[in-house]
N, C-alpha and C positions, 0 to 999 in steps of 0.2 A: 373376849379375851379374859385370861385369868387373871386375878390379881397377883401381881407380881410378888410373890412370895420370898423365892429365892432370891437370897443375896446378889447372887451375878446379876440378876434381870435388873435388881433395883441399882446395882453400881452402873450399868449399860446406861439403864435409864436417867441417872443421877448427869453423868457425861454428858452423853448427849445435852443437856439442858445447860450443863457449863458451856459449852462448847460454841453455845449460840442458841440451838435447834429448839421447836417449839415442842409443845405434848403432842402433836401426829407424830414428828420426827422421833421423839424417846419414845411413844405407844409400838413402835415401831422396832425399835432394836429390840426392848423389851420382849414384844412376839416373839421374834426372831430368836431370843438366848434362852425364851421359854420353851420354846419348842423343842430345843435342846435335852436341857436337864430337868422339867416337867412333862417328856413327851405323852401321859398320859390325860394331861389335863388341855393340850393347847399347841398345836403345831402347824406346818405347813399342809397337812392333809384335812385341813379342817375346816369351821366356819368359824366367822367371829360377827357380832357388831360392834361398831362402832361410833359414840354423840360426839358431835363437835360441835362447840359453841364459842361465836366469831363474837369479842364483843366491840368491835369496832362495827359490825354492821347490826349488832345487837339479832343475830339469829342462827339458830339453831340446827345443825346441818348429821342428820340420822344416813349411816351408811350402811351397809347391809351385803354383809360377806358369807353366809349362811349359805352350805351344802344345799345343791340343786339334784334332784334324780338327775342320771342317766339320759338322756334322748329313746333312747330304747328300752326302757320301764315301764312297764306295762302292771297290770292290776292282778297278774297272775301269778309273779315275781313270789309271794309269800303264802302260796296253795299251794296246795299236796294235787296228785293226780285226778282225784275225790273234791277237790276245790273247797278241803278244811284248812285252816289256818295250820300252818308249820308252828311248831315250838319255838319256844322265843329262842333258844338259845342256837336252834338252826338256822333261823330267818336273822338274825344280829350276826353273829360271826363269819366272817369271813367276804368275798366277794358280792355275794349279792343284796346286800344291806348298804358298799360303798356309794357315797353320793360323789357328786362332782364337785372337788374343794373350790370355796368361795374365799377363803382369809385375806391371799396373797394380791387377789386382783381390787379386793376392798383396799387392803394396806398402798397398792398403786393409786387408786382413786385419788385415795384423803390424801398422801401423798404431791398428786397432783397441784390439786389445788392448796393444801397447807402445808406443804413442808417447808423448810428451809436450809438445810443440808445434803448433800446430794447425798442420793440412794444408794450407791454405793458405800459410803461411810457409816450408814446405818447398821450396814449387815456385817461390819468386821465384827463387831462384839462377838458375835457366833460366831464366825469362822474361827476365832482366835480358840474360842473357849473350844471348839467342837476339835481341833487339831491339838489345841498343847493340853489340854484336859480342865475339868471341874471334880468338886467332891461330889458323892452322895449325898445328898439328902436323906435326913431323916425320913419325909415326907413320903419320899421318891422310893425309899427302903420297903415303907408300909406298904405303899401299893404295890410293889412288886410282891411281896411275901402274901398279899391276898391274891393275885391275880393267877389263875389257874391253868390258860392258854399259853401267853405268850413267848413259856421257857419252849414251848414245841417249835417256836419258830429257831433254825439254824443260828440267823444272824442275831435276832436279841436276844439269846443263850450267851452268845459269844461277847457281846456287848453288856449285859446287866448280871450274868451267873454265874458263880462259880462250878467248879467241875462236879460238887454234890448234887448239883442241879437247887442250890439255895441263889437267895440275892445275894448277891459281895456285899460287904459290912458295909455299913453307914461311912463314912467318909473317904473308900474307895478311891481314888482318882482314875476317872473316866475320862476314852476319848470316842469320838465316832467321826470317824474320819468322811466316813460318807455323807454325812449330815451336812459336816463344813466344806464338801465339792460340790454338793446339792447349793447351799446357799452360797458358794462362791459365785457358780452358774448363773443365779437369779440378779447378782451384784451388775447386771451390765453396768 
């Protein structure tokens, strides 16, 4: 996970901790509202790890949510018909570079065994921010104005760019609504 930079993630995270819930339970909403408004750094298509350390049993508990290839990834995957290595920038973007996201079944895990607030309570923090909106980020600004693909995609065009095909300004007010049905869905 990333360090919680944004404001939202750290007031999520802040709550949760008033609230009762331990650091899985806030490492948790935390992901969850990063993935939101850091989708570059940290989201549910992702891997994470994660340490937990129990000091009542005094030990230390490594969990490991880290992207798995494909079942069907083969050693071929990043050769040419000629069996040279593809360009990085064709072999990285797009479909054939996806691994199979670990974060969500890691955040179940530690969950499991350390939470203390049900799971569903967790993930309002994003729903709330993904439906009524967040600002921009500075942060969040930079990397869009470096990043060179992503405006070709329809829908984060429509989510992160103005019609110049620029980022919308720094404090912006953002929603994504499909983000907050995605983590509604996950709320069993």
């Amino acid at each position: 996970m990333v360090a919680a930079a944004h404001p939202l993630a750290v007031e999520a995270g802040v709550t949760v901790l008033r609230l009762g819930g331990g650091a899985v339970d806030a490492a948790i909403a935390v992901q969850m509202v990063l993935g939101l408004v850091e989708p570059e750094s940290s989201g549910l298509g992702g891997g994470a790890f994660m340490l937990h350390w129990s000091q009542e049993e005094k030990k230390l508990r490594a969990y490991d949510g880290r992207e798995t290839a494909p079942a069907a990834a083969s050693s071929r995957r990043f050769v040419d018909e000629a069996g040279k290595p593809l360009p990085f920038m064709e072999a990285a973007v797009g479909g054939r570079s996806v691994g199979v996201p670990g974060v969500l079944r890691m955040l179940e895990m530690a969950h499991r065994r350390h939470g203390r607030l049900r799971w569903a309570e967790l993930l309002q923090y994003a729903i709330f921010a993904a439906e009524e909106g967040w600002e921009m980020s500075p942060r969040f600004h930079a990397q869009l104005e470096r990043e060179t693909r992503l405006r070709e995609d329809p829908q984060a065009r429509a989510l992160y760019y103005g019609a110049d095909g620029k980022p919308k300004p720094v404090g912006t007010r953002l929603t994504n609504r499909a983000y907050g049905q995605t983590v509604r869905t996950l709320a069993w």
